[in-house]
C-alpha positions in Angstrom: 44.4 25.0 -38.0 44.7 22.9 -41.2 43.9 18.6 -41.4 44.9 16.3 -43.6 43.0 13.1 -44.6 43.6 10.0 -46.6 42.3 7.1 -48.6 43.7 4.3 -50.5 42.0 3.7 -53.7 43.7 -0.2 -55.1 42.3 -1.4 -58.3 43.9 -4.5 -60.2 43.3 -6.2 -63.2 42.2 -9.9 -63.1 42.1 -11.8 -66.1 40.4 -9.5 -68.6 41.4 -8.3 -71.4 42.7 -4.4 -71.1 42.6 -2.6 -73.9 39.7 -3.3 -75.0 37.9 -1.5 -72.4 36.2 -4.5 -71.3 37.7 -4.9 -67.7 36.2 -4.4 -64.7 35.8 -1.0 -62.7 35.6 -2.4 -59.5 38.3 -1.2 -56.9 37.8 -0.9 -53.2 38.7 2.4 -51.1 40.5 1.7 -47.9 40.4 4.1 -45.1 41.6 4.8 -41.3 40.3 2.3 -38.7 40.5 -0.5 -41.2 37.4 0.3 -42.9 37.1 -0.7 -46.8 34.4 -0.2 -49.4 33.6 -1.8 -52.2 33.3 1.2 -54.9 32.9 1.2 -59.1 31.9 3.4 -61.9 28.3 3.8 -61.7 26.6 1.4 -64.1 25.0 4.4 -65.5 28.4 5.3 -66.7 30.1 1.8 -67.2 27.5 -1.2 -68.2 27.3 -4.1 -66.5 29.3 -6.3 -65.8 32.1 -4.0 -66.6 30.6 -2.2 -63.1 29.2 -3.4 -60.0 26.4 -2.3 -59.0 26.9 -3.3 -55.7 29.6 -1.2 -54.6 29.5 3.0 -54.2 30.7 5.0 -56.9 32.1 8.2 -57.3 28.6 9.9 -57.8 27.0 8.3 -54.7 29.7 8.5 -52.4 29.9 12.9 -53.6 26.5 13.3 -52.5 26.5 11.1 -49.3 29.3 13.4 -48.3 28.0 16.0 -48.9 24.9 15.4 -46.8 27.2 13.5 -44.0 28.8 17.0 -43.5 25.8 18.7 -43.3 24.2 16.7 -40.8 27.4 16.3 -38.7 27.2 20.0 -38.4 23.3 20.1 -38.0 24.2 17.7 -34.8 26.5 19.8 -33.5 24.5 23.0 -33.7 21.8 21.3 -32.6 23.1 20.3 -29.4 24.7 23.8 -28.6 21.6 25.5 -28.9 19.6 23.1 -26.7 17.6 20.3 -29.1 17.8 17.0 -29.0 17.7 15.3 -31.7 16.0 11.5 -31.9 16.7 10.6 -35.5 18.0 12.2 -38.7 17.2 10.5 -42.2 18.6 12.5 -45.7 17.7 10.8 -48.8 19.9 13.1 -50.6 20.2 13.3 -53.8 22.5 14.7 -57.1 22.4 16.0 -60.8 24.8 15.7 -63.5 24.9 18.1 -66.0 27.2 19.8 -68.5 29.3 23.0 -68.2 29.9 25.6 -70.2 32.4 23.4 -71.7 30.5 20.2 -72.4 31.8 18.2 -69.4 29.7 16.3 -66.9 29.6 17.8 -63.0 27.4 17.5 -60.1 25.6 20.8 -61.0 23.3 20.2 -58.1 22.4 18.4 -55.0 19.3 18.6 -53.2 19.7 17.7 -48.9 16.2 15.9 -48.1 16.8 15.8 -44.3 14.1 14.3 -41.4 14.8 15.3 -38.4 12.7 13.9 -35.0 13.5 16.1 -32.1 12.7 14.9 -28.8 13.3 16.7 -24.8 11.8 19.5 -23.5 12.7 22.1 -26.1 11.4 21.5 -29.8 12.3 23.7 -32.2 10.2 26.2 -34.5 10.2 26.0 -38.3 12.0 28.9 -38.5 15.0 27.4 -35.8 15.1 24.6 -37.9 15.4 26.5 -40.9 18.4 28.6 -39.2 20.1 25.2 -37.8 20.3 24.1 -41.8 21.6 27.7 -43.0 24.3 27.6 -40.2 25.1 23.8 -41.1 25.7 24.4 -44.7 27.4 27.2 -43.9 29.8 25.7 -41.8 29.9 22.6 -43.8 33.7 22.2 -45.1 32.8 20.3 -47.9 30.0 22.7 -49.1 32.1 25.1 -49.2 35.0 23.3 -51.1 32.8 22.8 -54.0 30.8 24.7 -57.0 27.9 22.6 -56.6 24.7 24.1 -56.0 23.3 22.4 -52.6 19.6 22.7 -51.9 18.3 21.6 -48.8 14.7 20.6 -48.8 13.9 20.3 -45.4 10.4 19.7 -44.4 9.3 21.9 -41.7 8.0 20.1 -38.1 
C-alpha cells in the first residue's frame, strides 16, 4: 500500500527590495479541504520584521507533526485495546543542534503527552507506557526521520 500527499507552499515578493536580503519570509501553505496557514522563517532564524512571528514555521510545524502522528496512533491503539480516552494535550517540544558536519537539525524532540482516560477500564502505568511504545513505533513520521524522539509521558 503506498499514499501520496501534497501541499502548496506560494511565497511572493511585495515591494521590498530582494537582494538585499531584506524581504519578507512570509508565505502561506495551502492544503486539501481548502485549509491554508500562515507560515515564515522562525524569527529566531530571520529577525523581525523580515519574519512573522505570527505564522508556523518550519521548526514548529516539524515537531507538531511529529507529535500529531503520535497521538493519532496513541488514539487508535487506544481504542482497540479498550480505553477511552477524554482529552490528550502534548506540549511538545524540539532541539536544534549541529551534525557532524556543522549544519543545524532537529537532533531531538521530546513528546510531553496528558492523557485523561475516562469509562470503565483505566489503564496502568505500565499500559500506558506500552500504548506510547506501540504509537511511536507505528508512527510513519517517526520512523521517516533521524531525530531522536523522547516521549515524556507522565504516568496516571
Amino acid at each position: 500500500m503506498s499514499h501520496s500527499y501534497s501541499a502548496v507552499v506560494e511565497w511572493r515578493r511585495g515591494s521590498d527590495a530582494f537582494l538585499d536580503n531584506r524581504y519578507s519570509r512570509g508565505h502561506r501553505w495551502l492544503f486539501d479541504g481548502g485549509v491554508e496557514v500562515p507560515a515564515s522563517s522562525a524569527p529566531s532564524s530571520v529577525p523581525l520584521p523580515y519574519s512573522r512571528e505570527d505564522a508556523v514555521d518550519p521548526e514548529e510545524a516539524f515537531v507538531a507533526a511529529l507529535s500529531s502522528c503520535h497521538m493519532l496512533f496513541f488514539l487508535h491503539l487506544a481504542a482497540k485495546r479498550g480505553f477511552v480516552v477524554e482529552s490528550y494535550r502534548d506540549a511538545a517540544s524540539g532541539h536544534m543542534a549541529r551534525n557532524a558536519n556543522g549544519k543545524l537539525f532537529m537532533s531531538a524532540v521530546t513528546l510531553s503527552p496528558e492523557v485523561i482516560f475516562g469509562g470503565d477500564a483505566v489503564p496502568d502505568a505500565t499500559a500506558i507506557e506500552a500504548l506510547h511504545h506501540a504509537a511511536h513505533d507505528e508512527c510513519y513520521l517517526a520512523n521517516s526521520v533521524l531525530t531522536e524522539i523522547t516521549i515524556a509521558a507522565p504516568a496516571r
